[in-house]
N, C-alpha and C positions, 0 to 999 in steps of 0.2 A: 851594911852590905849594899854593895853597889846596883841600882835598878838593870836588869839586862837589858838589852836593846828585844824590841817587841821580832818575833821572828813573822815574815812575809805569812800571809794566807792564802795559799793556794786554792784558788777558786777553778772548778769542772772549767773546761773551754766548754764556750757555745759556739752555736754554728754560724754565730755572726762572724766571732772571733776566726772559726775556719773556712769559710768562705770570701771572707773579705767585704768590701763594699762599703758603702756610707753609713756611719753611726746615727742612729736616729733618736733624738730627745726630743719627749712632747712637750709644746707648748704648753701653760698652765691653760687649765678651763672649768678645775673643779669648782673656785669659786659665782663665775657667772652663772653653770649647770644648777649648784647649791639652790642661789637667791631664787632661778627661774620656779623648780620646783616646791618651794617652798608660798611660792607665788601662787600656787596652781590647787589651794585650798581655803575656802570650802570648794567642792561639786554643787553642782544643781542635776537632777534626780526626775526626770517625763518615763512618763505612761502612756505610749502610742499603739493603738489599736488599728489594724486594716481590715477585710472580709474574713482573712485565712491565720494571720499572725497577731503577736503582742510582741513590745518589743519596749522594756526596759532602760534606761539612755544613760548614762553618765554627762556630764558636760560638766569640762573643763576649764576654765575662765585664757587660759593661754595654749597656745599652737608655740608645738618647736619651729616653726617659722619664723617665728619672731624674734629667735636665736639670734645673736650675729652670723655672717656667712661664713667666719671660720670656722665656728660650731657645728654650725650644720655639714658642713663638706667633713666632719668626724663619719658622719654618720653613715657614708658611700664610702669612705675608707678601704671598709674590707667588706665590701657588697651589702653591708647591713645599712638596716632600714630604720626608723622607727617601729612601723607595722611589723614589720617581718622578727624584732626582738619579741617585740608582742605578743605575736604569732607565738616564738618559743617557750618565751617562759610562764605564759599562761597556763601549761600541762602542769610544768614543774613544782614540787612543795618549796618555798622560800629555805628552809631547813629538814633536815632529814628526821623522820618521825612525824614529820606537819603535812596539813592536807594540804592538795595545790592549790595555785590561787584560783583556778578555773571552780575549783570546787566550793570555795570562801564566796565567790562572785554569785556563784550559781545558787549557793544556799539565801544567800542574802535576798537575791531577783525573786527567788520561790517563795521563799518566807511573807516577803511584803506584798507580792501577787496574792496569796494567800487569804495573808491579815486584810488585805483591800475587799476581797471578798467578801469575807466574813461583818467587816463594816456596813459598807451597803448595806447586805443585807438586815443586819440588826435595826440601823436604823430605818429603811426602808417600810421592817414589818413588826418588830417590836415593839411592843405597849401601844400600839394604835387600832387594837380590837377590846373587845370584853375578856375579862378573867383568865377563862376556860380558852379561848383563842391565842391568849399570849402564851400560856400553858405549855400550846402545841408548840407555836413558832418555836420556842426554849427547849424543847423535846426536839423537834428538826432539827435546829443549829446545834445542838450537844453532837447528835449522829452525824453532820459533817464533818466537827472537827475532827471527831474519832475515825472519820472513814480516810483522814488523811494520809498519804504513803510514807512510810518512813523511811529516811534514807539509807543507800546500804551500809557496810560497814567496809571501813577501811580495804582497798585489795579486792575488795567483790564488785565495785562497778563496772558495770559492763565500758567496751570503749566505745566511745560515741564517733559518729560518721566523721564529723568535723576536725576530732582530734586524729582520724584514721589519713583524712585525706592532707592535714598538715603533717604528719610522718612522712607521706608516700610524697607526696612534693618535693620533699626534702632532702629523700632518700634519692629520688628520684634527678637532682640537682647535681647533688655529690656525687651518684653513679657515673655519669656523665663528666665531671671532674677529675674523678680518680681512674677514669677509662683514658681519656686526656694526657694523664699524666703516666701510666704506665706505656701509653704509645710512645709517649717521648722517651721513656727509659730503654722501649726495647731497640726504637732508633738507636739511639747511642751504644746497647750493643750491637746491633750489624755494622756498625762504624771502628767496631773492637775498642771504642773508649776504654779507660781505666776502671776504677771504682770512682778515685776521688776526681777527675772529670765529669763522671755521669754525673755526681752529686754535686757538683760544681756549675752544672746545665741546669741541672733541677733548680737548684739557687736561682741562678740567673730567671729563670724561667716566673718564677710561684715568692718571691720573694716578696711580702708587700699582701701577698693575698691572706685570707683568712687563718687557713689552715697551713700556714711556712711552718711553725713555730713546731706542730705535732707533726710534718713530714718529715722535715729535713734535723729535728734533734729525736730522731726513731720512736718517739711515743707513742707514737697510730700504729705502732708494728709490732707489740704485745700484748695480740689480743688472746691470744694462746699460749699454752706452753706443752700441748701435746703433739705437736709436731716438728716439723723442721724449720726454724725459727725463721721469719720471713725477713728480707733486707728491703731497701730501696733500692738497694741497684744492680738488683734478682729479680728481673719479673716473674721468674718461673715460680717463684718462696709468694708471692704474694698474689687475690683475684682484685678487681675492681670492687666488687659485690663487695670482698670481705674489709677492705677499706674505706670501704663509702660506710658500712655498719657500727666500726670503731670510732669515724669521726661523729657519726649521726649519735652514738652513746655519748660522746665526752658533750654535746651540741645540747643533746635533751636530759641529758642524768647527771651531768660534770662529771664521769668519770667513765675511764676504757673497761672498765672493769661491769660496767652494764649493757657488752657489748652479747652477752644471752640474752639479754633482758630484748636486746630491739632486735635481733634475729626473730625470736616468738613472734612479738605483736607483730611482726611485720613480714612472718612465714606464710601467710594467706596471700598477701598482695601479690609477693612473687610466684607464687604458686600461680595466679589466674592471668600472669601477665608473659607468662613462659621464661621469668628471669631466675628461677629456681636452681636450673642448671647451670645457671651459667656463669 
């Protein structure tokens, strides 16, 4: 029997394909990134002390600097940074069911702060009295280590300041982006634009930025489904607020679907900042 001919595969349009505009293929870069980081072990591991702080170091043997300049110019691409990826994904677990890595980093700094304690001291004061004297020191050291705190459990840490004001930053970037971007929408309608002009503008407009890909192919726009389903080229269907929350979930959770999850932690800030209403 004769082989059929293979039938086409109809692939979704994107919104490159309905928009139009220059095709874009990256340049390779995975292998130079590879060699760098691979470069970039071992660490070296300080113990810096001031009046009020301690502070823990990592040190790296290479700087993304040292990148070529086509590399680095990846990295302002789409407003990101080094620090600023940093900044994000130090909240997040590598995988789902895993602790974050803030939490891997922070257990490790604690533990060894700890252990360094507990050294000193031993040696400091161990075996260097009579019998009955070392007795005690071994009686003392027992009762510190037992008085040590144990960490919470999965879901019960409190949030800390630092992770609070990396949210509100954030949140606080994209509000102001997606306020941005719904004024240009509603310009376009007092101009009575179409549908697929406003979204046509919007293109032209945010094309190239971070977040094209989840405005303009609607994924930032099912953050619900108890309401009247919101569009892009509806400002009345959609707020800033609840746009800036959707990207800030797929940003810190990879997923829209964690868009309750940052509403909560993040129902206080707007609350003391009068953006609650709004």
């Amino acid at each position: 029997m004769a082989n059929e001919p293979e039938k086409p595969v109809n692939r979704p349009e994107h919104w490159r394909d309905k928009f139009g505009g220059a095709s874009r293929f990256p340049r390779p870069w995975n292998a130079e990134v590879a060699a760098f980081l691979h470069d970039c072990w071992p660490t070296e591991v300080f113990l810096r002390e001031d009046a009020t702080t301690t502070e823990i170091v990592l040190r790296f043997p290479l700087s993304s600097k040292q990148l070529p300049e086509r590399i680095q110019s990846i990295y302002v691409g789409h407003e990101m940074s080094l620090s600023r990826a940093f900044d994000e994904v130090v909240w997040a677990a590598p995988e789902k069911g895993q602790h974050s890595c803030w939490s891997r980093l922070a257990k490790a700094a604690y533990d060894a702060y700890w252990l360094a304690w507990m050294r000193i001291l031993r040696v400091t004061y161990c075996e260097h009295l009579y019998p009955e004297g070392n007795k005690q020191e071994d009686i003392w050291l027992a009762e510190l280590k037992a008085s040590r705190r144990s960490r919470s459990c999965p879901g019960q840490r409190s949030e800390l300041e630092v992770e609070r004001n990396s949210f509100e930053r954030r949140f606080n970037e994209l509000l102001q982006w997606c306020t941005d971007l719904q004024e240009l929408v509603k310009q376009c309608k007092q101009d009575k634009l179409s549908k697929e002009d406003i979204e046509k503008k919007v293109f032209q407009t945010i094309t190239g930025q971070r977040h094209d890909h989840n405005v303009l192919s609607g994924k930032a726009f099912c953050w619900t489904k108890n309401r009247f389903d919101p569009v892009l080229h509806d400002p009345q269907t959609w707020t800033p607020k609840e746009l800036a929350f959707a990207l800030l979930a797929v940003e810190r959770h990879g997923t829209f679907g964690a868009y309750d999850t940052v509403t909560t932690r993040i129902r206080a800030f707007l609350s003391s900042t009068g953006l609650a209403k709004s």
